[in-house]
FINUFI-142331 format. One record per residue (C-alpha): residue in one letter; x, y, z. Coordinates in steps of 0.001 Angstrom, whole numbers, padded with zeros to 6 digits, always signed. Layout:
// residues N
aXYZ ...
//
This chain:
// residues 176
x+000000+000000+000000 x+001418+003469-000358 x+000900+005614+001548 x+000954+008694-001322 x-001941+007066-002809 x-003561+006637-000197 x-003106+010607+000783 x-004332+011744-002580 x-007278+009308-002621 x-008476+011081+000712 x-007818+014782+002014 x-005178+013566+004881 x-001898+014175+003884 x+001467+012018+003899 x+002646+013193+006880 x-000706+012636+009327 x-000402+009335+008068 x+003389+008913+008263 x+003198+009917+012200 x+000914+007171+013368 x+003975+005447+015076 x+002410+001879+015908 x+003122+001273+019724 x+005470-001058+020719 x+006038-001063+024558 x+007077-004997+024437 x+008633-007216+022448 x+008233-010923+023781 x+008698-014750+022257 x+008189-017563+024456 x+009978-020516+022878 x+008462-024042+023693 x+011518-024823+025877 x+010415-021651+027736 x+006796-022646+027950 x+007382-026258+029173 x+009872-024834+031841 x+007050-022717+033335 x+004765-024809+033467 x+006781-027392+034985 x+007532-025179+037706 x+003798-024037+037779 x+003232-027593+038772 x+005764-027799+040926 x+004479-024739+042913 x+001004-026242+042725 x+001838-029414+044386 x+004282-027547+046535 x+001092-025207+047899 x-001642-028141+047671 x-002479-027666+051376 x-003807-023733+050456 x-007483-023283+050503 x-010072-021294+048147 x-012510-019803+050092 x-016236-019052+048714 x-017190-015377+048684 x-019236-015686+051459 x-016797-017696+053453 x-014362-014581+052798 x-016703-012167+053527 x-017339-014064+057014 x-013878-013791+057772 x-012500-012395+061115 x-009795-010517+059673 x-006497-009780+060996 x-004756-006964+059817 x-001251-004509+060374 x-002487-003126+063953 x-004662-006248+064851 x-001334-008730+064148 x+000776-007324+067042 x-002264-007347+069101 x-002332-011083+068264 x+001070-011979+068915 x+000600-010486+072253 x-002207-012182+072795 x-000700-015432+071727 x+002171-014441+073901 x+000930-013715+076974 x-001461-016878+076852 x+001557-019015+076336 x+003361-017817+079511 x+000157-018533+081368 x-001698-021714+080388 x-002944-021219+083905 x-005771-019123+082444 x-006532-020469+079188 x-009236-023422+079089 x-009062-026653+076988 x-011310-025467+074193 x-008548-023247+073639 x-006030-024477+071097 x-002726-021675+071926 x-000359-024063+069817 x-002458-024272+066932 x-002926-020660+067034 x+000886-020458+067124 x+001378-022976+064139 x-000980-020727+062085 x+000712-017365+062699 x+004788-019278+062187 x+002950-020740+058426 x+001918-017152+057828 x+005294-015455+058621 x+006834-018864+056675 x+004312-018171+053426 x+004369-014313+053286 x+007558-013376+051956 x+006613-016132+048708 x+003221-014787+048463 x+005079-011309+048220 x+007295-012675+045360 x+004473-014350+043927 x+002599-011227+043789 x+005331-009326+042416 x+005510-011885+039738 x+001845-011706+039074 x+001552-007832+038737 x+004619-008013+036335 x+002964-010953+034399 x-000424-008874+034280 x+001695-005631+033337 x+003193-007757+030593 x-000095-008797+029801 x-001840-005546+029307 x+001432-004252+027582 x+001208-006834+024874 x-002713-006786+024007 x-002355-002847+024178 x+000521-002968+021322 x-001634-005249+019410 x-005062-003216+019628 x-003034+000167+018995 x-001737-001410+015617 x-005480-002779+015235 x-007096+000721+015315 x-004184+002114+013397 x-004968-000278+010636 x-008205-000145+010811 x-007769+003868+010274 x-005881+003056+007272 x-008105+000570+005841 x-011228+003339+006544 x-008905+005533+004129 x-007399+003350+001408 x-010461+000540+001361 x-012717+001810-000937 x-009680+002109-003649 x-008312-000904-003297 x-011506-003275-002871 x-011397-003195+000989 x-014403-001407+001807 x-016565-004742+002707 x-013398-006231+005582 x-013302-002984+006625 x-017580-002623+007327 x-016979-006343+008752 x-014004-004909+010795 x-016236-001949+012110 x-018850-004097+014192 x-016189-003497+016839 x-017381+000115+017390 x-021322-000603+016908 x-023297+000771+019655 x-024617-001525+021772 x-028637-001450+020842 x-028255-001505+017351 x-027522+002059+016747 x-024722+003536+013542 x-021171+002248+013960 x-019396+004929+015720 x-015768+005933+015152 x-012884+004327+016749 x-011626+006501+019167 x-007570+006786+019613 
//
C-alpha cells in the first residue's frame, strides 16, 4: 500500500499518516523450551502449595480478619497466653494458634514474590494486548482511508462491528 496514494485518494496528507507510530512497549517470544519450563515449575508450585485453601465469597466475607495493627495485638495475645496456660481453658487451642501465625510469617515473603511476579505478568499482559489493539485501530484507520480504492471497503464494514453501539444504533468511530 502506499501511503501517497492513499493521501491523494483522501484529504489527509502524507505526513498525518506517516506519524501514526504503531506502539510497541514490548517485544516478547516464548519458545516451547520456555513454555514447558514454566509450566513445569507451575506444577511444581502447585503441588508444593496443595495444602492452600479457596474460600467461597461468602466464606471470605465471614472472615475475622487480621490486619497490620490487629497482628501485634495477636502476637501479644498469643504471647501472653503461652506464659500462662494457667488461664486459658481446653477449648482453647494456643499451639495451633501459634502454628498458624509461624505458616503465615513462613508463606508471606513467597506470596510477596508471587505477587510481584503476578503484577509483572499482568503488566506484561496488558502491555502486549495494548501494542496489538493500537496497531489494530491504526490499521483499521488506514483501511477506513485506502479501502474503498483498493476493494477493501466490505473487511473494513466487517471490521467496524467493533465500534457498533450496543442497541443496534450507527457504527461509531474508533476513538484513539
Amino acid at each position: 500500500m502506499n501511503f501517497c496514494t492513499i493521501s491523494s485518494a483522501r484529504s489527509e496528507s502524507y505526513t498525518d499518516l506517516r506519524s501514526l507510530m504503531s506502539q510497541n512497549l514490548l517485544s516478547l517470544t516464548l519458545s516451547n523450551d520456555q513454555l514447558t519450563a514454566i509450566d513445569n515449575a507451575l506444577a511444581a508450585l502447585e503441588a508444593a502449595l496443595e495444602d492452600l485453601i479457596a474460600l467461597t465469597p461468602d466464606q471470605r466475607r465471614g472472615l475475622t480478619r487480621m490486619g497490620p495493627k490487629s497482628e501485634a495485638f495477636c502476637r501479644q495475645t498469643l504471647t501472653v497466653l503461652a506464659q500462662n496456660p494457667q488461664v486459658v481453658p481446653p477449648s482453647i487451642d494456643v499451639a495451633e494458634a501459634q502454628a498458624d501465625l509461624d505458616a503465615l510469617d513462613r508463606l508471606r515473603p513467597r506470596l510477596a514474590r508471587l505477587q510481584r511476579l503476578n503484577e509483572r505478568a499482568e503488566d506484561t499482559e496488558a502491555a502486549l494486548g495494548s501494542d496489538v489493539m493500537s496497531l489494530a485501530l491504526e490499521g483499521y484507520a488506514l483501511l477506513k482511508v485506502a479501502g474503498k480504492n483498493q476493494g477493501l471497503e466490505g473487511l473494513r464494514r466487517d471490521l467496524s462491528a467493533r465500534f457498533a453501539k450496543q442497541g443496534g444504533g450507527k457504527a461509531a468511530a474508533p476513538a484513539g
